[in-house]
C-alpha positions in Angstrom: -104.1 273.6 -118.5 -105.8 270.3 -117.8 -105.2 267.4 -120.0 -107.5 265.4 -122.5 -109.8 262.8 -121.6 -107.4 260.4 -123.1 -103.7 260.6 -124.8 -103.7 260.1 -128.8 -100.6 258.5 -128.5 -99.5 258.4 -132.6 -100.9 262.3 -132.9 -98.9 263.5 -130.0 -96.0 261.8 -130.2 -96.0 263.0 -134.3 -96.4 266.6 -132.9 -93.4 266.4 -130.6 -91.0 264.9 -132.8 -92.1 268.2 -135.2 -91.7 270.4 -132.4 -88.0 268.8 -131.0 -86.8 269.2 -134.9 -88.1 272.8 -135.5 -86.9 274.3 -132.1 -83.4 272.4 -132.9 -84.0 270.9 -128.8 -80.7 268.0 -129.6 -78.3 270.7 -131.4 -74.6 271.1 -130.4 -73.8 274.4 -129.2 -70.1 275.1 -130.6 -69.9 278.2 -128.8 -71.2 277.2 -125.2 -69.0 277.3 -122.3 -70.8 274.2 -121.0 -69.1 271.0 -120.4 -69.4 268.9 -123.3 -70.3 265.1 -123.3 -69.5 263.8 -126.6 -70.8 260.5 -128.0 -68.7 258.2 -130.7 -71.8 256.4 -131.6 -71.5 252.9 -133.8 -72.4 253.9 -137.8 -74.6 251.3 -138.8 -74.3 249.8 -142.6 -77.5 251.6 -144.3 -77.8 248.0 -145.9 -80.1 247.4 -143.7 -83.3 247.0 -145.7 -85.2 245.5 -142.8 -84.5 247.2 -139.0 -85.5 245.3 -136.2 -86.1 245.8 -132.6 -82.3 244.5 -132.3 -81.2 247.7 -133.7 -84.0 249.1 -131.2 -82.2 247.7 -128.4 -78.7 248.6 -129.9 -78.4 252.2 -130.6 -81.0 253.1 -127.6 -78.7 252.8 -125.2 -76.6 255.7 -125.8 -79.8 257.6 -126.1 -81.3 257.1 -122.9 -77.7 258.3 -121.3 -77.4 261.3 -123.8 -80.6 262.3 -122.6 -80.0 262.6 -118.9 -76.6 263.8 -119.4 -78.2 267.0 -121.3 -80.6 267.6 -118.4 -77.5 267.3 -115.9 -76.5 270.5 -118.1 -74.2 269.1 -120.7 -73.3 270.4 -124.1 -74.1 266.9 -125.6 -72.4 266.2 -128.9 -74.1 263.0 -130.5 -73.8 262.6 -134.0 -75.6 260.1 -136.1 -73.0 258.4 -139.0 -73.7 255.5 -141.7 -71.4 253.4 -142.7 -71.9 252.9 -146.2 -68.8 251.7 -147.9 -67.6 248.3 -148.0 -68.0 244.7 -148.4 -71.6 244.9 -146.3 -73.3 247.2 -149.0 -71.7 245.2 -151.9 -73.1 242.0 -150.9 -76.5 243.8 -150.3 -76.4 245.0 -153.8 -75.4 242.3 -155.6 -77.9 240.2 -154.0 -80.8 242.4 -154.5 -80.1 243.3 -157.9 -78.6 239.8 -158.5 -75.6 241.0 -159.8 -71.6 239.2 -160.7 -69.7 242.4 -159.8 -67.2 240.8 -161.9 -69.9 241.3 -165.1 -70.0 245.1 -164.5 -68.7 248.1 -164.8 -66.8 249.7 -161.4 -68.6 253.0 -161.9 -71.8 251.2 -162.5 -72.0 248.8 -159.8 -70.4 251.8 -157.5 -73.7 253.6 -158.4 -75.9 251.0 -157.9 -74.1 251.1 -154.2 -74.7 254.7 -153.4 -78.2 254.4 -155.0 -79.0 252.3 -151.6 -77.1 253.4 -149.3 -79.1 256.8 -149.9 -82.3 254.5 -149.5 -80.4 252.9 -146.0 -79.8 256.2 -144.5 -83.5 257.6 -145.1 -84.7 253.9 -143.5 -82.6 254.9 -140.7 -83.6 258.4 -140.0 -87.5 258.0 -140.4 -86.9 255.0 -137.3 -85.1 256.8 -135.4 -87.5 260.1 -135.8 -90.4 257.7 -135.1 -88.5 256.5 -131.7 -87.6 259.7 -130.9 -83.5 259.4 -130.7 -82.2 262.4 -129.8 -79.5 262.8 -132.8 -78.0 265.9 -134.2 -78.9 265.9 -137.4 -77.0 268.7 -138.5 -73.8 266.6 -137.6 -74.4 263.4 -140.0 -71.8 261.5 -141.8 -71.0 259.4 -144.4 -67.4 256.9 -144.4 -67.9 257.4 -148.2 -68.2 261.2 -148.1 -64.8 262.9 -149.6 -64.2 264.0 -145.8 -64.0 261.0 -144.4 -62.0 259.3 -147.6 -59.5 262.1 -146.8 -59.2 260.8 -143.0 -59.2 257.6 -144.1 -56.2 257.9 -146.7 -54.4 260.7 -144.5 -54.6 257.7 -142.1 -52.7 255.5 -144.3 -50.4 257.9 -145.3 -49.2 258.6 -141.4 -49.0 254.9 -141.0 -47.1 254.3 -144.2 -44.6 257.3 -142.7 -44.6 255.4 -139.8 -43.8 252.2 -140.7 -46.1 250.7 -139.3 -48.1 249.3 -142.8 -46.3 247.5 -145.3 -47.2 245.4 -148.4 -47.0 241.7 -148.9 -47.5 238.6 -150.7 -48.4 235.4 -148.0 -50.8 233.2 -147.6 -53.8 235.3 -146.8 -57.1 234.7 -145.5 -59.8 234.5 -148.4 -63.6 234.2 -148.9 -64.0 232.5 -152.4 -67.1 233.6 -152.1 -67.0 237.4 -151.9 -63.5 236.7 -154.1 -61.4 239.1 -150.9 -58.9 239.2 -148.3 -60.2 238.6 -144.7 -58.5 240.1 -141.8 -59.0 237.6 -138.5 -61.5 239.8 -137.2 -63.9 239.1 -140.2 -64.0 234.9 -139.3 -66.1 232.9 -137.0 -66.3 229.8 -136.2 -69.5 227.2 -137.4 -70.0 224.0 -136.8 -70.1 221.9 -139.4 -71.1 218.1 -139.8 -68.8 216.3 -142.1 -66.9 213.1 -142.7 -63.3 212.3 -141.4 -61.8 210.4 -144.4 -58.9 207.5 -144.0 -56.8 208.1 -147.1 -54.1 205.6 -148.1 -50.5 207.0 -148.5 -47.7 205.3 -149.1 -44.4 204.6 -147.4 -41.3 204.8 -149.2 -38.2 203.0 -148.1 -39.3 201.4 -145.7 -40.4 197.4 -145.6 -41.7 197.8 -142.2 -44.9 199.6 -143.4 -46.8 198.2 -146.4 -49.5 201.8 -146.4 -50.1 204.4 -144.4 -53.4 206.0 -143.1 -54.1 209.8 -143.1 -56.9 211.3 -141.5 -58.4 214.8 -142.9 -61.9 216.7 -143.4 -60.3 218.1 -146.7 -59.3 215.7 -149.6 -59.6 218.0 -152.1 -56.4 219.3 -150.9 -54.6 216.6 -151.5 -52.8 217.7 -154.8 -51.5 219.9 -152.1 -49.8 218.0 -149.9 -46.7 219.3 -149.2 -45.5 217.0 -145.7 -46.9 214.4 -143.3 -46.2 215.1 -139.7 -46.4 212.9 -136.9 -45.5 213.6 -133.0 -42.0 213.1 -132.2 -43.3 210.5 -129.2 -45.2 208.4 -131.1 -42.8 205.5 -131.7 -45.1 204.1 -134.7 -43.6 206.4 -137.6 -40.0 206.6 -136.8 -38.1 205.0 -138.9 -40.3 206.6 -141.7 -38.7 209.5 -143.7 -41.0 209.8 -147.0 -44.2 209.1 -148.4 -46.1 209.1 -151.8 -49.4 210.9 -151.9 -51.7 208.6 -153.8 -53.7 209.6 -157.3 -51.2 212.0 -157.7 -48.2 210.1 -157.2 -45.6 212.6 -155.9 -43.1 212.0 -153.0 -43.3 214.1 -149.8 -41.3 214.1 -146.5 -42.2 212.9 -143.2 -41.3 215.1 -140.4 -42.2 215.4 -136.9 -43.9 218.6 -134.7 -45.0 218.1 -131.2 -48.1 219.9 -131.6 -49.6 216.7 -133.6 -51.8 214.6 -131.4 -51.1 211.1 -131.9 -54.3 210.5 -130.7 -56.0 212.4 -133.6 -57.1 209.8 -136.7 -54.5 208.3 -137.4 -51.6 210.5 -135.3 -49.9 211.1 -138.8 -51.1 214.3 -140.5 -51.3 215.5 -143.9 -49.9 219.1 -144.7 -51.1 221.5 -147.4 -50.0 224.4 -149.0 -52.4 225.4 -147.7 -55.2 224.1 -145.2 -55.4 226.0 -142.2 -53.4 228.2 -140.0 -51.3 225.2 -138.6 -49.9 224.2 -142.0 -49.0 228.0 -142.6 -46.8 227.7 -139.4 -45.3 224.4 -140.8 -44.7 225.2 -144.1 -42.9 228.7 -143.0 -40.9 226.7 -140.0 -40.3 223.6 -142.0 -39.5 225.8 -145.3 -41.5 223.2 -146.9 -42.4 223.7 -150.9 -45.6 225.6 -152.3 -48.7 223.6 -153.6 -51.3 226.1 -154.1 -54.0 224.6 -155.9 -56.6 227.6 -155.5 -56.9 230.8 -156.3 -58.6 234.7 -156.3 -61.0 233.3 -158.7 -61.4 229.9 -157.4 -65.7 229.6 -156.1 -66.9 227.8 -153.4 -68.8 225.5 -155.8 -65.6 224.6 -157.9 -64.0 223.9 -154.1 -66.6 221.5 -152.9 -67.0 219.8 -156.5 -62.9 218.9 -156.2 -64.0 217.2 -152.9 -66.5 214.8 -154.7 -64.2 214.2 -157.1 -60.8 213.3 -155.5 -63.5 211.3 -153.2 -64.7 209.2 -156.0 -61.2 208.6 -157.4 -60.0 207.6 -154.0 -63.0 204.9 -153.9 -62.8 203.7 -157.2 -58.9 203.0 -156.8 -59.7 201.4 -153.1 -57.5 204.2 -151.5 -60.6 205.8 -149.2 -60.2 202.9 -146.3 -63.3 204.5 -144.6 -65.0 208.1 -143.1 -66.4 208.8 -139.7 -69.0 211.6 -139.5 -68.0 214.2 -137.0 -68.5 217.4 -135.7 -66.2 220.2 -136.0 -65.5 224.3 -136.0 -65.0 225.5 -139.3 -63.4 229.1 -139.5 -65.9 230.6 -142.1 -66.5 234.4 -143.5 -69.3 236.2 -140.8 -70.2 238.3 -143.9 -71.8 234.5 -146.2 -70.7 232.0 -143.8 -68.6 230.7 -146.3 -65.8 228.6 -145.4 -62.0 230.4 -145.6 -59.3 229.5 -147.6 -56.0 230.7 -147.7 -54.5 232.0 -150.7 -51.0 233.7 -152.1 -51.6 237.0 -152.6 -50.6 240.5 -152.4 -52.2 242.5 -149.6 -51.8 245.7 -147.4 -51.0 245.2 -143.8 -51.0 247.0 -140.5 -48.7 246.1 -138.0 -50.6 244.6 -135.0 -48.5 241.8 -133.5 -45.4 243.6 -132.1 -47.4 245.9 -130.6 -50.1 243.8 -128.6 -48.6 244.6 -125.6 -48.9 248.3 -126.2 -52.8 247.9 -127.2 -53.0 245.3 -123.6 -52.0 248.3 -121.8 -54.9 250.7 -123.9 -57.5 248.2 -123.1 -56.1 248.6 -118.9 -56.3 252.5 -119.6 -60.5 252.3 -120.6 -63.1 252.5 -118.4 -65.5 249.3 -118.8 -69.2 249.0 -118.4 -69.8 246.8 -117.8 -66.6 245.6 -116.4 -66.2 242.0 -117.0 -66.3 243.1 -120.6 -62.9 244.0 -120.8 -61.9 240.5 -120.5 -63.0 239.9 -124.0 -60.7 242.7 -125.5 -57.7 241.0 -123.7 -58.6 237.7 -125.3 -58.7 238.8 -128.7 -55.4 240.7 -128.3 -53.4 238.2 -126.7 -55.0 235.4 -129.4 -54.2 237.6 -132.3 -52.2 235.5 -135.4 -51.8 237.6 -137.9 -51.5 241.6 -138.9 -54.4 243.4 -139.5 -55.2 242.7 -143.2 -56.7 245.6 -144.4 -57.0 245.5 -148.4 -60.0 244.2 -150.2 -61.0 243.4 -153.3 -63.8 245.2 -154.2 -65.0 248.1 -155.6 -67.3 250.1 -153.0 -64.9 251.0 -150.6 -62.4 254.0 -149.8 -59.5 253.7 -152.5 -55.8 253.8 -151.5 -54.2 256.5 -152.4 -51.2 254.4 -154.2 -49.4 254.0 -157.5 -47.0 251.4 -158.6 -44.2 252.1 -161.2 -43.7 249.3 -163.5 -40.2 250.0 -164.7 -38.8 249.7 -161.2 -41.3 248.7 -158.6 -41.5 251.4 -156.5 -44.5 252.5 -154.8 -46.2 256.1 -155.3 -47.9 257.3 -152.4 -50.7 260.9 -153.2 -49.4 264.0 -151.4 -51.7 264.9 -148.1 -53.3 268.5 -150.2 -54.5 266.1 -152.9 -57.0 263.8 -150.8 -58.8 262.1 -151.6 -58.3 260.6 -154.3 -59.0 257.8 -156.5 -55.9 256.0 -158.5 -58.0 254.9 -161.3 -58.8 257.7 -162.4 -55.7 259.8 -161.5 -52.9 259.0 -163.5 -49.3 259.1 -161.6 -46.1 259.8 -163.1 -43.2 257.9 -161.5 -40.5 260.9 -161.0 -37.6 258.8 -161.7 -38.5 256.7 -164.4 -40.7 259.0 -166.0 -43.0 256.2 -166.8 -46.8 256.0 -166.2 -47.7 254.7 -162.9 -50.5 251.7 -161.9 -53.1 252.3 -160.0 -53.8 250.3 -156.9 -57.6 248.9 -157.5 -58.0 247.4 -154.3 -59.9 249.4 -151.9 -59.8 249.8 -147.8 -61.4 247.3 -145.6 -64.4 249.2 -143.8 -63.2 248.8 -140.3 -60.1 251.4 -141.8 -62.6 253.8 -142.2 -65.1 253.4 -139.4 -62.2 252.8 -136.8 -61.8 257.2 -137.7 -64.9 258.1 -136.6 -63.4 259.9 -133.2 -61.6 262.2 -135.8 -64.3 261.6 -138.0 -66.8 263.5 -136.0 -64.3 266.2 -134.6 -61.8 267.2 -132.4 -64.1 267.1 -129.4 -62.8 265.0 -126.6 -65.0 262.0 -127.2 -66.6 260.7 -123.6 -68.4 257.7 -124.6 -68.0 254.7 -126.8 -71.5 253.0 -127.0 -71.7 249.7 -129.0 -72.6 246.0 -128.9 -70.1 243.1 -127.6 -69.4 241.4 -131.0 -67.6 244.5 -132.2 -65.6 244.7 -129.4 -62.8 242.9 -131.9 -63.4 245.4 -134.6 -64.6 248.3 -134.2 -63.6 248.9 -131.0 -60.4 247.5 -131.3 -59.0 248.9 -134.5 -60.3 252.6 -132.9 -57.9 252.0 -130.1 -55.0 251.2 -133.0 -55.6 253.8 -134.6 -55.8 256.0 -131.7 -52.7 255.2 -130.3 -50.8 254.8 -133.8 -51.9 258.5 -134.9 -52.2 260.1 -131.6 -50.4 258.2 -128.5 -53.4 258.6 -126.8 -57.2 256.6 -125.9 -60.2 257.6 -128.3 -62.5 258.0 -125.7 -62.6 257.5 -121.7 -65.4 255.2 -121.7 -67.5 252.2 -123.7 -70.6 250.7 -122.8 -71.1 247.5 -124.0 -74.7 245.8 -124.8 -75.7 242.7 -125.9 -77.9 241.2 -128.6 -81.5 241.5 -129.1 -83.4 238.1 -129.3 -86.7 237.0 -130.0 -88.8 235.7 -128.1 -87.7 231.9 -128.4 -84.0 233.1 -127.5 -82.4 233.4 -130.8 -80.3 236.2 -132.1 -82.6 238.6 -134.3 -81.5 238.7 -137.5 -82.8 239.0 -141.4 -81.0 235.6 -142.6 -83.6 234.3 -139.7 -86.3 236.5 -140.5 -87.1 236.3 -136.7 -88.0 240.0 -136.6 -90.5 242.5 -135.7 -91.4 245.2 -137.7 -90.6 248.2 -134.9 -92.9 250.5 -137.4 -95.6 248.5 -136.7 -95.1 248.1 -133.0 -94.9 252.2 -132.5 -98.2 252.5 -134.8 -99.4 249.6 -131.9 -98.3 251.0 -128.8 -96.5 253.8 -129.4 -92.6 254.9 -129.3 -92.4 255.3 -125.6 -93.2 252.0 -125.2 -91.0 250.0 -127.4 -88.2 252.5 -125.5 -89.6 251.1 -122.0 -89.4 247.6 -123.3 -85.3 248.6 -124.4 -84.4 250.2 -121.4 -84.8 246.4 -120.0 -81.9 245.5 -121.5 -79.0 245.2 -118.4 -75.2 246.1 -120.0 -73.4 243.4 -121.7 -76.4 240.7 -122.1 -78.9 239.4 -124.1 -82.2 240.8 -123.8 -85.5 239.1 -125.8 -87.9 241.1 -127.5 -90.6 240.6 -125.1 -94.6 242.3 -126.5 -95.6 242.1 -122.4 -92.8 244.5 -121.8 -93.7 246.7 -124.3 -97.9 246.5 -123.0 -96.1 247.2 -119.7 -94.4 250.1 -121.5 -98.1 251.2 -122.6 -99.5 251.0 -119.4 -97.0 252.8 -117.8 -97.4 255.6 -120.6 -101.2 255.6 -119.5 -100.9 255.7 -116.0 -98.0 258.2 -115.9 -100.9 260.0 -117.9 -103.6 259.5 -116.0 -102.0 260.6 -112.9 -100.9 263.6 -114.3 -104.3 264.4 -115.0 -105.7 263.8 -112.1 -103.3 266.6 -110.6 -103.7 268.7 -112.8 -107.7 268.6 -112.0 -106.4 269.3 -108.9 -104.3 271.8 -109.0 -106.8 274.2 -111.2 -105.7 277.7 -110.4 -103.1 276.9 -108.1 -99.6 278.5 -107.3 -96.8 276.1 -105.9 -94.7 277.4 -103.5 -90.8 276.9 -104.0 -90.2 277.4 -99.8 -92.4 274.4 -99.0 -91.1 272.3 -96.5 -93.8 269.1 -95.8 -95.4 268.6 -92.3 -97.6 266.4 -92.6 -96.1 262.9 -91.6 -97.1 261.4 -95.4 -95.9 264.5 -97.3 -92.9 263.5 -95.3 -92.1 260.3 -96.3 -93.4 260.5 -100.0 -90.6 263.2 -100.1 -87.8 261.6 -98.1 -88.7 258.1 -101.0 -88.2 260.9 -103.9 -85.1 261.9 -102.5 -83.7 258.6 -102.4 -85.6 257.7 -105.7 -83.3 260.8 -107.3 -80.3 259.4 -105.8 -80.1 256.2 -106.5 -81.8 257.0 -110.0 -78.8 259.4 -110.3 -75.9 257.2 -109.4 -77.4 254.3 -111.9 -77.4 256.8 -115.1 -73.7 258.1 -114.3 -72.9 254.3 -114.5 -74.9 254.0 -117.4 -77.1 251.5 -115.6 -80.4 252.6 -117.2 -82.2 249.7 -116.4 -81.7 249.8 -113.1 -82.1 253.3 -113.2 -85.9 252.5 -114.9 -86.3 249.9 -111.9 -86.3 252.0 -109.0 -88.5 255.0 -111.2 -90.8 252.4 -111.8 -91.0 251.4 -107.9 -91.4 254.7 -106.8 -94.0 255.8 -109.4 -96.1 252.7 -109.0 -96.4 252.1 -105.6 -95.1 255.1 -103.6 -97.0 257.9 -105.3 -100.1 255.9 -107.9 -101.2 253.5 -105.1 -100.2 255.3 -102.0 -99.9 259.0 -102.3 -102.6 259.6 -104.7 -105.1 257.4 -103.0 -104.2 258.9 -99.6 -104.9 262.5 -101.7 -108.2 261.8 -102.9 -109.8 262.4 -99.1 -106.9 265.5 -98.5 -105.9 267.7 -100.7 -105.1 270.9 -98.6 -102.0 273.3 -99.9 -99.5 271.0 -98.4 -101.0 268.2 -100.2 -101.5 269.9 -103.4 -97.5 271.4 -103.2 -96.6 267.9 -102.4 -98.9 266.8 -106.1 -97.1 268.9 -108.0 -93.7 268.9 -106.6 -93.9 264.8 -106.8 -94.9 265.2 -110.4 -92.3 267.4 -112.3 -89.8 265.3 -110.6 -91.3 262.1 -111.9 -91.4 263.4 -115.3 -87.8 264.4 -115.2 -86.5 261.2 -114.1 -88.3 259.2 -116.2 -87.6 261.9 -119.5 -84.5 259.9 -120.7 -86.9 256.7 -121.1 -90.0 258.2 -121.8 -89.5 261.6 -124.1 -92.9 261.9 -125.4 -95.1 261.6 -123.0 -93.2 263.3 -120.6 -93.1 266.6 -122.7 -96.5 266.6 -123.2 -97.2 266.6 -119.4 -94.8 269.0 -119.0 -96.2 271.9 -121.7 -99.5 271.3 -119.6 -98.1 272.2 -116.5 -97.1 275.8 -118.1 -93.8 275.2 -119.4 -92.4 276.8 -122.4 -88.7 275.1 -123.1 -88.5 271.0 -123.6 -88.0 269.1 -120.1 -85.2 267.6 -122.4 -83.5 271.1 -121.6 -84.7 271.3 -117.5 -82.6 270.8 -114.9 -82.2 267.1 -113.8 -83.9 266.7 -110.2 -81.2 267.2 -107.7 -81.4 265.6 -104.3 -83.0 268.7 -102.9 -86.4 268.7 -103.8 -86.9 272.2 -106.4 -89.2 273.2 -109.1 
């Protein structure tokens, strides 16, 4: 069969992504004897209402592996899950529909939720059709699905048996903003330009000192002041024992801690109950008193208009000596960017901290790719403050499957055969005081849902973890917990870590920067295989901009992979290849001995999930070894040698560049007489075969 004059890009690759979907080419085979490669790939939150060539960049990666690793002959299990439960979806909703979940109903706003995480999973599945990822469909889930709910609360459950979650009231982590609990996972830092502000306090008792100074970024916690501190070597506040916090007029001690730096401000330092993690570890150490002046309900508005305030009262009374604009790292919520507070409340933990060591020696256990990547695992462990915070206040999220008696406090837990389930609208009997039960409203944090996708998607050993860097503390992280917790075991033997996708001025791709292309519009452009050349770029572990002369280069490769093809197939009208050839001819020798090496080195990239390089060294060989060499030198010989030599070259092109190039690659290959996917042939072994 000899190809077209030219290659209809969008019409062919339409027809293949039919075909791949009606013969079922990506389906798990349950009942196969083959090995099986199984792939715990990230879920992504469906509230995506704009995908970007960052997601491109993202979730290709696994695909370009899963795709050789089915041609080496493997029974590849890769599922396709979403995500859609949890604070993400909520804050998608509520700004899209400009909602105050607080002014509606829990089933209403839930509805609202599923409504668009419906419409996110649809988005989803048409992109990654249109790119051609090679998901099974028929293995799809949903972390708000009753199965996973059950995993989830069985989860907690096991753990709760365990003891290894318990409930508390602390200081917790809190974004007024989305009014929930934080875990430390959920912060990051942003820098912030503010003012320093001198704040006149007063000594008591002592004649030495007529005022004091105190330095902070936060007057508005001043009401809560609870001690000043001052380094133990700093020979200035000494003989000072108590102080009077001014406007307010109350007495506090003065106490010393070595970790103050007297050459911060002022050297003395204002405490709160509280401010930030350091006056947590004071007020617990020093068992100082308890000043909270905000709350669940307070809003970031009502925070920063108690700034201006206690500012202005300071001024008017002469108390604000003076403020120095600075610089600093503000912890803030990675969901809004909203600065953290820390509030009392009652929350569900899991123990983390007397167990680092254990998860250390997990992290040891994984295979890295890249490797240096592990050191960022390590960091976050051995940094770790706090538990891992795992209640929320919302509504759109898996539900715990507790009761609380009020007659003597104890706590109900559901029974494993009645999962899942949804305390608010069970109702719970306490057996020993006979009274009604109350529910638990809070629901899961996400990450105690997605951090059970191994089990999740089946009992299959799971071979790769595929997902980006800044998850690393999250996701990939809390699976490993979990892992160990429930089974004493890893969750899968290795991860492969990529980076972000940037534009082309270097920033991060994101909506809040609109700094996006539409990848729609770019496949309707140039055509899936293209964009996938351009993502196959991308080296493990870093950044990689979204370049449009990457994806031309994509095209051109398309079209000359095309056009060589063609002319060979001109050539090779009527002929019959023959599987015993052996080259003679000094040429057919060495464009052979360069395939060889081409497969091997091709070979050894992929198994180390180095598909860029991998792309690299196709590239070189394609390009220069057989376009401008071989096929030139062709054009004035093409005896049987030369013409097995054609073909031969060809189908073993096509195979290696089938992970990256899926379209284009079947199309050549149903032209040279095939009748099963090349996404089902035999990877090219070093031995040069049809």
């Amino acid at each position: 069969m000899i190809l077209a004059e030219t290659y209809d890009i969008q019409k062919r690759e339409n027809h293949w992504q039919k075909y791949w979907q009606k013969n079922k080419i990506y389906q798990f085979q349950p009942k196969s004897e083959k090995s099986v490669f199984s792939v715990d790939t990230p879920p992504p939150y469906v509230s995506a209402e704009h995908l970007h060539v960052g997601h491109i960049m993202s979730y290709a990666q696994a695909e370009f592996i899963v795709r050789f690793k089915r041609m080496q002959g493997f029974n590849v299990f890769y599922p396709m899950g979403f995500d859609d439960n949890g604070l993400p979806t909520e804050r998608f909703v509520e700004k899209k529909y400009k909602l105050d979940k607080s002014k509606v109903s829990r089933q209403d706003f839930i509805k609202l939720c599923l409504k668009e995480t419906k419409t996110g999973a649809q988005n989803y599945k048409k992109l990654w059709h249109l790119l051609g990822i090679s998901i099974d469909w028929s293995q799809t889930y949903s972390t708000i699905d009753d199965r996973c709910r059950k995993i989830s609360q069985k989860s907690f459950l096991d753990l709760f048996k365990k003891n290894l979650v318990y409930r508390a009231e602390q200081p917790t982590m809190w974004c007024p903003a989305c009014q929930t609990a934080l875990a430390q996972a959920d912060l990051e830092d942003k820098q912030e330009r503010t003012y320093l502000n001198y704040i006149k306090f007063f000594p008591v008792g002592n004649a030495d000192l007529r005022s004091l100074q105190i330095a902070t970024t936060r007057p508005e916690l001043l009401e809560a002041c609870v001690a000043l501190f001052y380094n133990p070597q700093d020979q200035r506040y000494q003989n000072l024992k108590t102080a009077k916090v001014p406007i307010f007029n109350f007495e506090v001690p003065v106490l010393t801690d070595k970790n103050v730096d007297p050459k911060f401000g002022t050297g003395l330092i204002m405490v709160c109950a509280w401010g930030d993690t350091e006056d947590i570890r004071k007020w617990q150490e020093h068992k100082l008193e308890t000043r909270p002046i905000f709350t669940e309900k307070t809003k970031p508005e009502e925070i920063l208009k108690k700034r201006q305030d206690i500012l202005e009262k300071l001024k008017q009374k002469n108390l604000l000596i003076k403020q120095e604009q600075i610089t600093h790292a503000l912890n803030v919520h990675e969901r809004c960017e909203t600065p953290v507070e820390f509030v009392l409340t009652k929350q569900w933990f899991i123990k983390i901290l007397e167990n680092k060591n254990d998860l250390l020696k997990r992290g040891e256990e994984l295979k890295w790719f890249p490797e240096f990547m592990k050191r960022r695992y390590f960091d976050w462990v051995k940094n770790l403050k706090w538990d891992w915070c795992i209640s929320r206040q919302r509504y759109y999220g898996v539900p715990f499957p507790v009761w609380y008696c009020q007659n003597c406090g104890g706590i109900i837990l559901a029974e494993n055969k009645n999962l899942p389930v949804d305390p608010t609208e069970t109702k719970k009997i306490c057996k020993k005081c006979k009274k009604l039960a109350l529910p638990e409203t809070d629901v899961m944090d996400t990450w105690a849902t997605s951090s059970m996708t191994p089990e999740i998607i089946g009992k299959f050993p799971k071979t790769l973890r595929p997902q980006a860097f800044e998850i690393i503390r999250t996701w990939l992280f809390y699976t490993i917990v979990k892992a160990h917790y429930h089974h004493n075991s890893l969750p899968f033997r290795d991860v492969m870590i990529s980076g972000h996708g940037l534009d082309e001025q270097g920033r991060k791709i994101s909506k809040r920067l609109g700094n996006y292309e539409d990848p729609q519009k770019i496949i309707t452009e140039y055509g899936a295989d293209a964009l996938r050349y351009w993502a196959t770029g991308a080296r493990l572990g870093q950044n990689m901009r979204y370049s449009e002369k990457e994806v031309q280069k994509g095209k051109r490769t398309v079209i000359k992979l095309f056009n060589a093809s063609r002319f060979v197939l001109i050539n090779l009208k009527d002929f019959k290849p023959n599987k015993n050839f052996k080259p003679q001819n000094p040429a057919d020798k060495a464009i052979f001995e360069k395939l060889q090496e081409t497969i091997k080195q091709a070979t050894d990239y992929f198994e180390k999930y180095e598909y860029s390089k991998a792309r690299d060294i196709i590239d070189k060989f394609f390009w220069h070894e057989f376009c401008s060499k071989y096929i030139e030198l062709s054009k004035n010989r093409l005896d049987q040698d030369n013409k097995n030599c054609l073909y031969f070259c060809l189908i073993n092109i096509l195979k290696l560049y089938g992970p990256i190039l899926p379209f284009i690659t079947e199309e050549i290959w149903h032209k040279l007489g095939n009748k099963k996917s090349i996404h089902l042939s035999q990877w090219p072994g070093i031995k040069i075969t049809n």
